[in-house]
C-alpha positions in Angstrom: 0.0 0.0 0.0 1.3 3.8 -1.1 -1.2 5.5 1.1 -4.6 6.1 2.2 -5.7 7.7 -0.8 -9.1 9.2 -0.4 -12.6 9.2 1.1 -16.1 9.1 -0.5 -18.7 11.1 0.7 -22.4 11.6 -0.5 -23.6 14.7 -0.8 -27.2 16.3 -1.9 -26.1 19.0 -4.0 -23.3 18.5 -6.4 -22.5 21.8 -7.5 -22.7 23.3 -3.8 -20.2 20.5 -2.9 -17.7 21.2 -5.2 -17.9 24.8 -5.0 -17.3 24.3 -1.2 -13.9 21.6 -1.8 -12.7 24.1 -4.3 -12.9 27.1 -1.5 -10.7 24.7 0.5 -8.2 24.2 -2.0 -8.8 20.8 -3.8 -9.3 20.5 -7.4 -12.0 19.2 -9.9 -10.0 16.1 -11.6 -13.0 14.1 -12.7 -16.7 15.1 -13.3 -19.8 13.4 -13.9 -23.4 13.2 -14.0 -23.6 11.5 -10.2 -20.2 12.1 -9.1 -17.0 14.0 -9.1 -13.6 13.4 -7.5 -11.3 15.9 -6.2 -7.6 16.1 -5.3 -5.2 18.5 -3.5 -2.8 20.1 -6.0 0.1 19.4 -3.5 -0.1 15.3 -3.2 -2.9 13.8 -5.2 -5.3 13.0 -2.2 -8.7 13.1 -3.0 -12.5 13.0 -1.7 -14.8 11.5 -4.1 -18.6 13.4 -4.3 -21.2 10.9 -4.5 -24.7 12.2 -5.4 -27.9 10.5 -4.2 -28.1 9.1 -7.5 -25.0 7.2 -7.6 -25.1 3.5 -6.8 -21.5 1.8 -7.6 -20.4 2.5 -4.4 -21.6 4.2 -1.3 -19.3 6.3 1.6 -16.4 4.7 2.0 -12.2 5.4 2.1 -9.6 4.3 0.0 -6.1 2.7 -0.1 -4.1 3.3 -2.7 -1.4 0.8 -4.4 1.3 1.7 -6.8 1.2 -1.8 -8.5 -2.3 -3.0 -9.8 -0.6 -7.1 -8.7 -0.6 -5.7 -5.3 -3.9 -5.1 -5.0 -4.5 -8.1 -6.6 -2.5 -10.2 -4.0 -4.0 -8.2 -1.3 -7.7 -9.1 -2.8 -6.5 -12.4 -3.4 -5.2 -13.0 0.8 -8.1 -11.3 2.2 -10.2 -13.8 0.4 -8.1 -17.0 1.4 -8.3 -15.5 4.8 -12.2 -15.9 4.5 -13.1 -12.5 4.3 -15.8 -11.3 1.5 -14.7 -9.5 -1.1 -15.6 -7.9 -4.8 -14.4 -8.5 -7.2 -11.1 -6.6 -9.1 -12.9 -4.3 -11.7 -10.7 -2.1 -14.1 -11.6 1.3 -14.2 -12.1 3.9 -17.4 -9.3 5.7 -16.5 -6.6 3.4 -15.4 -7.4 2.5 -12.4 -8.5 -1.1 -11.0 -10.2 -1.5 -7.5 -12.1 -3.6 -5.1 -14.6 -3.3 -2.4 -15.0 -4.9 1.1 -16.7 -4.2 4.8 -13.6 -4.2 7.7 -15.4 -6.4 10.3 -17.2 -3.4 11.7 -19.4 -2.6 8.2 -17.1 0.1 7.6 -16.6 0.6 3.5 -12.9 0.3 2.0 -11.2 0.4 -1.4 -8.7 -1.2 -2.5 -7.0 1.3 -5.3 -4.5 0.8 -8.1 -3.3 4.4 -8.5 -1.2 4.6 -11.8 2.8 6.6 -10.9 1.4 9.2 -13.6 -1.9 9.8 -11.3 -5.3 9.4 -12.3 -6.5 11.4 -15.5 -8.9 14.1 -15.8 -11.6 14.3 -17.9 -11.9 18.2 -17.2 -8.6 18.9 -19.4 -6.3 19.4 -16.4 -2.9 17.8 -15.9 -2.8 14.4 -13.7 -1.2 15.1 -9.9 1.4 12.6 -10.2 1.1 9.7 -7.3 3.3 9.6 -4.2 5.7 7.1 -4.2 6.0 6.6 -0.8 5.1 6.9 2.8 8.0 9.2 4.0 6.8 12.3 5.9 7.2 15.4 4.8 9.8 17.9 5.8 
């Protein structure tokens, strides 16, 4: 695992929401219909918007993986280990993922994160993934 990556909220008013993550400094990398996902200019973290209408995935909070095998073997272990998971699903824009419950119903996602970050379809620049768990200064 790289990092914990981002968290998924729902939210009742789409363009409120992302007028109120912009204020705080995050930027629009990907926007749709029933959701949008947005990610801090300095290290590529990101909340995902979900609107009432969206129903891939509910509230939840991701880890991100630089290596889509990792997340793979991880899927593959937590499985063995009897715990119920989805299945690895590729993503439009490069990603791959799965979902699971922790054993207290939280929500979690397991996130292959291309090095070159994940692409915007608003016509801005990717934020280039961390590449590792150092802390900063």
């Amino acid at each position: 695992m790289t990092r914990l990556g981002h968290v998924a909220v729902r939210v009742q008013d789409m363009e409120r929401a992302k007028h109120f993550y912009e204020g705080l400094g995050l930027r629009l990398t990907w926007d749709a219909h029933d959701w949008a996902y947005m990610q801090s200019p300095g290290n590529g973290d990101g909340i995902a918007l979900l609107s009432p209408t969206y129903t891939a995935a509910g509230p939840h909070f991701a880890f991100h993986f630089s290596d889509r095998a990792e997340v793979q073997a991880v899927h593959d272990r937590l499985e063995a280990a009897g715990h119920r998971v989805g299945p690895v699903h590729d993503h439009r824009d490069g990603t791959a993922s799965f979902y699971l419950q922790d054993p207290d119903g939280n929500w979690l996602e397991m996130l292959y994160e291309p090095a070159e970050g994940i692409p915007s379809n608003v016509g801005v620049a990717a934020i280039p993934a961390p590449t590792s768990l150092a802390p900063a200064g």
